[in-house]
C-alpha positions as CSV (number, residue, x, y, z in Angstrom):
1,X,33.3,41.6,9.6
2,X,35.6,39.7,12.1
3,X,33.0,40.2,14.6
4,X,30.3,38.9,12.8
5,X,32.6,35.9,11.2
6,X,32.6,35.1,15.5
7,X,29.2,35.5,16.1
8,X,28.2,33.1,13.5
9,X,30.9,30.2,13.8
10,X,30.9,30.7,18.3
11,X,27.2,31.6,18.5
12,X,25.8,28.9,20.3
13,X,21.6,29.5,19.5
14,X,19.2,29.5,16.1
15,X,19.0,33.1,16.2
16,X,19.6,33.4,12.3
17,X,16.7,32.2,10.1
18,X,18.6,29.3,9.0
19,X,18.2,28.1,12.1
20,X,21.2,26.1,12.1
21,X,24.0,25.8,14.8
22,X,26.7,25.8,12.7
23,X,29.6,25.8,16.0
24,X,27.9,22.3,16.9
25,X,28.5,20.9,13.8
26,X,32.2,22.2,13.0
27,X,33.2,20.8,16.2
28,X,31.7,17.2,15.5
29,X,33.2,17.5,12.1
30,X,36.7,17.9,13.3
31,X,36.6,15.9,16.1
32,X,35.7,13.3,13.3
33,X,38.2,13.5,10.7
34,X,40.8,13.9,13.3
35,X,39.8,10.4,15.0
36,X,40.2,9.1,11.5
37,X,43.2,10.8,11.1
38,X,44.6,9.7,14.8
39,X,43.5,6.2,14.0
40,X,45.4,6.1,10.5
41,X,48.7,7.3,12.0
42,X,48.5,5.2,15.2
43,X,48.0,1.4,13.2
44,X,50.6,2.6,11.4
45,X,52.9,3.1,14.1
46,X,51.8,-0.5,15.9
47,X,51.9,-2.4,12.6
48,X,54.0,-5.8,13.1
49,X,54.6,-8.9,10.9
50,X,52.4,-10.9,13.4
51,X,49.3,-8.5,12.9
52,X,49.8,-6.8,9.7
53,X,46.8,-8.1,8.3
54,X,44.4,-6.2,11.2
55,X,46.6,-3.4,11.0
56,X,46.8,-2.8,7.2
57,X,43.2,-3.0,7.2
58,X,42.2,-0.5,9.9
59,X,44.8,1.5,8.0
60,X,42.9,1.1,5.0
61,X,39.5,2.0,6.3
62,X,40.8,5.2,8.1
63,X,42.5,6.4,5.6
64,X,39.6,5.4,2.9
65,X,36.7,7.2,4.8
66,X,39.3,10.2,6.0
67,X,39.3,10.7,2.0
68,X,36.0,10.7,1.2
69,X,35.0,12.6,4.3
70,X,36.6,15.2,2.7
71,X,36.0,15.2,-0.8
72,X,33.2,17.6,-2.3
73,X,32.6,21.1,-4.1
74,X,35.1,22.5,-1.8
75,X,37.9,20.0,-2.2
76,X,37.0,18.4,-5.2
77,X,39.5,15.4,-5.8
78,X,38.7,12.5,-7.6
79,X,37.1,10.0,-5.8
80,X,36.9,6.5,-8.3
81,X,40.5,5.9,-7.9
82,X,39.9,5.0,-4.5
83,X,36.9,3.1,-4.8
84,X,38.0,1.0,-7.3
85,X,41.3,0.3,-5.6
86,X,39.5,-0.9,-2.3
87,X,37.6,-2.8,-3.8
88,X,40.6,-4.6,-6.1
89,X,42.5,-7.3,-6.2
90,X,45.1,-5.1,-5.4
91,X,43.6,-4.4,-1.5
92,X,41.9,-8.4,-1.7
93,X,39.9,-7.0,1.8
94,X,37.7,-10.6,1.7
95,X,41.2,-12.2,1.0
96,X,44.0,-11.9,3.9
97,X,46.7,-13.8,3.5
98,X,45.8,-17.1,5.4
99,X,45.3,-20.8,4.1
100,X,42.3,-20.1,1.2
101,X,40.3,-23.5,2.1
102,X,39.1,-21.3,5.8
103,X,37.9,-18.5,3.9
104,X,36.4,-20.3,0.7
105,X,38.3,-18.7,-1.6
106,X,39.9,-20.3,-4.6
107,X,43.7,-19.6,-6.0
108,X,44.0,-16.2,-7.0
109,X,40.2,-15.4,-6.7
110,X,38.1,-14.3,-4.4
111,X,34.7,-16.6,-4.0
112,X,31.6,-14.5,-5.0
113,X,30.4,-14.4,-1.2
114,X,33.3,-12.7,-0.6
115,X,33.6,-10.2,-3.7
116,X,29.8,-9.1,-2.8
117,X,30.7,-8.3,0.9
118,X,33.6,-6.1,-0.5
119,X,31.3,-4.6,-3.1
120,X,29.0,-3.8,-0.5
121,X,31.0,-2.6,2.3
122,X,33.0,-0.3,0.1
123,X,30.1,1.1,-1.7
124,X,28.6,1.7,1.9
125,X,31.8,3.2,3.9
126,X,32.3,5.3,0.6
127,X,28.8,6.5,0.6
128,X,29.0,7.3,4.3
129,X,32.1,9.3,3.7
130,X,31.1,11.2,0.8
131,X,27.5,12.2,2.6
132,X,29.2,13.5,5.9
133,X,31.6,15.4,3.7
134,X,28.7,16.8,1.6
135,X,26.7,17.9,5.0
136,X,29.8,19.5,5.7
137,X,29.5,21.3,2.5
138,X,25.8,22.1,3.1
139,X,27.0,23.8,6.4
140,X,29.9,25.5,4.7
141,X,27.2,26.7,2.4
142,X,25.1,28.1,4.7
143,X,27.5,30.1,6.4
144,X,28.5,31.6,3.1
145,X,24.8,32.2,2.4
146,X,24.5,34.2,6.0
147,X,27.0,36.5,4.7
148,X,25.7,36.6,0.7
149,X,28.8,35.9,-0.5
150,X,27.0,33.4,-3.0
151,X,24.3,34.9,-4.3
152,X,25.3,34.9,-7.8
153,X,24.5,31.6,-8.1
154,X,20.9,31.7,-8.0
155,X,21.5,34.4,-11.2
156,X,23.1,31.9,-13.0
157,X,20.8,30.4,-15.6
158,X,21.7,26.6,-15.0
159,X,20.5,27.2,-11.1
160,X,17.1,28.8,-12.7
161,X,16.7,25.8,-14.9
162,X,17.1,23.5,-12.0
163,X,15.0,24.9,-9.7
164,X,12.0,24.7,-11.7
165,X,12.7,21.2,-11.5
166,X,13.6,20.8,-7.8
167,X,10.1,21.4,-6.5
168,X,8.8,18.4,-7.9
169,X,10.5,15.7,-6.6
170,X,13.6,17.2,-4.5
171,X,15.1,13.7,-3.0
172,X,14.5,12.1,-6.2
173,X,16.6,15.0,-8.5
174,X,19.3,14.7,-5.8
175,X,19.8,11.1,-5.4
176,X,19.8,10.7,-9.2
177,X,22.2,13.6,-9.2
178,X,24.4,12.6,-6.5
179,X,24.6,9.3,-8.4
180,X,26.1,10.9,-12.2
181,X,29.2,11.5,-11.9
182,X,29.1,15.4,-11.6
183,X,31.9,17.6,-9.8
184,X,30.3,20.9,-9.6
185,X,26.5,20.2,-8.0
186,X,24.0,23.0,-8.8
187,X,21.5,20.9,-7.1
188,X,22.8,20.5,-3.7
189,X,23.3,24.6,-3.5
190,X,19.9,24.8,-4.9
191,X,18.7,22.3,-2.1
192,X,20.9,24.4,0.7
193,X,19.9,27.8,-0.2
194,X,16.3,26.8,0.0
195,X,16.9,25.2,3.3
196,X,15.8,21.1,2.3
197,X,16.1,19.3,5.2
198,X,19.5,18.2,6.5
199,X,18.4,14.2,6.9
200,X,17.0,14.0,3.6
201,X,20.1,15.5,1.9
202,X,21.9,13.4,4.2
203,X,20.0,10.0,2.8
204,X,19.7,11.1,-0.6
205,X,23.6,11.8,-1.1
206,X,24.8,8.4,0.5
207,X,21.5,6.3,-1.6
208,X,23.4,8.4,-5.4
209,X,26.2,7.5,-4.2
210,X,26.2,3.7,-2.8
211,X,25.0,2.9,-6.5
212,X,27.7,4.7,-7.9
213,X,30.4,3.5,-5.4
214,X,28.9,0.1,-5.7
215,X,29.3,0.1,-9.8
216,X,32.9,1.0,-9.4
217,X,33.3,-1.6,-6.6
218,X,31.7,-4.5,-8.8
219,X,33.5,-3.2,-12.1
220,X,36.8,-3.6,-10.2
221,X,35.9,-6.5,-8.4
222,X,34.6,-8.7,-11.3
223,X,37.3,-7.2,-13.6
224,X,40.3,-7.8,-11.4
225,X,41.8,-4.7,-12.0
226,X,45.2,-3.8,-11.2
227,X,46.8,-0.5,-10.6
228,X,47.2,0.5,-13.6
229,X,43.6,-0.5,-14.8
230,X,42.1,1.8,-12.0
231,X,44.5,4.7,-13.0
232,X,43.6,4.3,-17.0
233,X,39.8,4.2,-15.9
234,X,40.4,7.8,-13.1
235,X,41.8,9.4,-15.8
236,X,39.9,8.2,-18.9
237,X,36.6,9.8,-16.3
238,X,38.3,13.1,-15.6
239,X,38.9,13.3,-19.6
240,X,35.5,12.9,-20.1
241,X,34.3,15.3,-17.9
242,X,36.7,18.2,-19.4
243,X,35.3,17.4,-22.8
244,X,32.2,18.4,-21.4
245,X,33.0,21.4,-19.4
246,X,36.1,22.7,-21.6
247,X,34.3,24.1,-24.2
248,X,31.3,25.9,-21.7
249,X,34.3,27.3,-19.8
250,X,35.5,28.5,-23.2
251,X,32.0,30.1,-24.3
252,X,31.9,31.9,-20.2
253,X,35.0,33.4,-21.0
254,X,34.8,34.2,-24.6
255,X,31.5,36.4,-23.6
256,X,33.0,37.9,-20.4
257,X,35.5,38.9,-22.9
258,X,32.8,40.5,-25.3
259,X,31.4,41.9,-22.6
260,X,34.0,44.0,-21.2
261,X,35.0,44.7,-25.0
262,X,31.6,46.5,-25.3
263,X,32.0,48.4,-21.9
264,X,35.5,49.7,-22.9
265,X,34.1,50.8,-25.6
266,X,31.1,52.6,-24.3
267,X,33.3,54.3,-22.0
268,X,35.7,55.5,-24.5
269,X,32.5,57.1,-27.2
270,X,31.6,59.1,-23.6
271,X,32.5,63.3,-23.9
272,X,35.7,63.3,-21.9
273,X,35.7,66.3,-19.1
């Protein structure tokens, strides 16, 4: 198994159906993040009173697309938070700390020039981060597919459900999925395990989610929200979504319970010796 784990992350040819270099892509992915990461650390290390705005702000942008970069099934934290706080009052990146009157701003508000550029840019570095980091996933995927470890999801009757649907209109189901506010995506294994191509996925996660991002943007933006506005609104979402799932996680378990009730029970009626 070691072997084959080698052959399949060093290999560097499309000898597996797939066809799929997954080495060259690992590599750029790493590479990436830890530029990100380099870049983070080092403005943080240079930061001084005379250029603290420049530096805070590549600080900001590092650290915001290492985040998302990183964020999907695999490493699913919560991603609004973020968003939202970029795009805040709280951050003010359209506002640095200079006489208003240059930058047509107002007293304690940004002008609306300025509040769509931050909607925008935020929506558009967040939806950059989040596709890579779900192309990631689709490679990560695949690998797991090479190996069958995952399998059982194509059993499971949600996956059947979608994939009658997928067929029709496959960018169209995952752009409107990547835009809902779902953590666990049926529809972007359904789309890797039947091999959709990697631009598409690519184009159709960062479209979902630039409308997304950009909502959250604009709702913090226009709302002037503060700290504790973004944290009411993260968790207020991630209560939401456990109402929702809480109760199906409840019924899985309830008749995996039943389940293995009945086989005990089979095996106990059986002639012993």
């Amino acid at each position: 198994m070691v072997k084959r784990l080698g052959d399949i992350l060093l290999h560097a040819g499309h000898n597996f159906e797939d066809r799929i270099n997954l080495r060259r892509w690992f590599v750029f992915y790493v590479i990436y993040v830890a530029a990100l990461a380099a870049v983070a650390l080092i403005s943080l290390r240079y930061y001084e009173p005379q250029n603290h705005y420049v530096v805070q702000h590549i600080w900001l942008w590092a650290w915001y697309m290492f985040y998302m970069s990183l964020c999907c099934t695999f490493f699913p934290a919560p991603t609004a938070w973020l968003v939202m706080l970029m795009a805040s009052p709280v951050v003010a990146l359209m506002a640095p700390q200079l006489p208003p009157e240059q930058f047509m701003v107002s007293e304690g508000q940004v002008s609306g020039w300025a509040s769509l550029v931050t909607i925008v840019m935020v929506a558009g570095a967040g939806a950059l981060g989040t596709a890579l980091a779900n192309l990631n996933e689709y490679h990560i995927f695949t690998f797991l597919l090479r190996f069958g470890w995952v399998h059982k999801v194509r059993r499971s009757r949600w996956y059947q459900s979608v994939s009658r649907w997928f067929g029709i209109s496959p960018f169209g189901l995952m752009t409107v999925i990547s835009f809902l506010p779902i953590p666990v995506d049926v529809v972007r294994w359904l789309a890797i395990s039947n091999r959709y191509r990697r631009d598409h996925y690519f184009l159709a996660n960062f479209v979902g989610r630039f409308f997304r991002y950009g909502i959250l943007a604009a709702t913090a933006t226009c709302l002037k929200l503060d700290g504790r506005g973004i944290i009411i609104i993260q968790l207020s979402l991630i209560g939401l979504l456990g109402l929702w799932y809480v109760p199906r996680l409840r019924a899985w378990g309830k008749a995996k319970s039943d389940t293995e009730n009945v086989i005990s029970v089979s095996e106990a009626a059986l002639p012993q010796g």
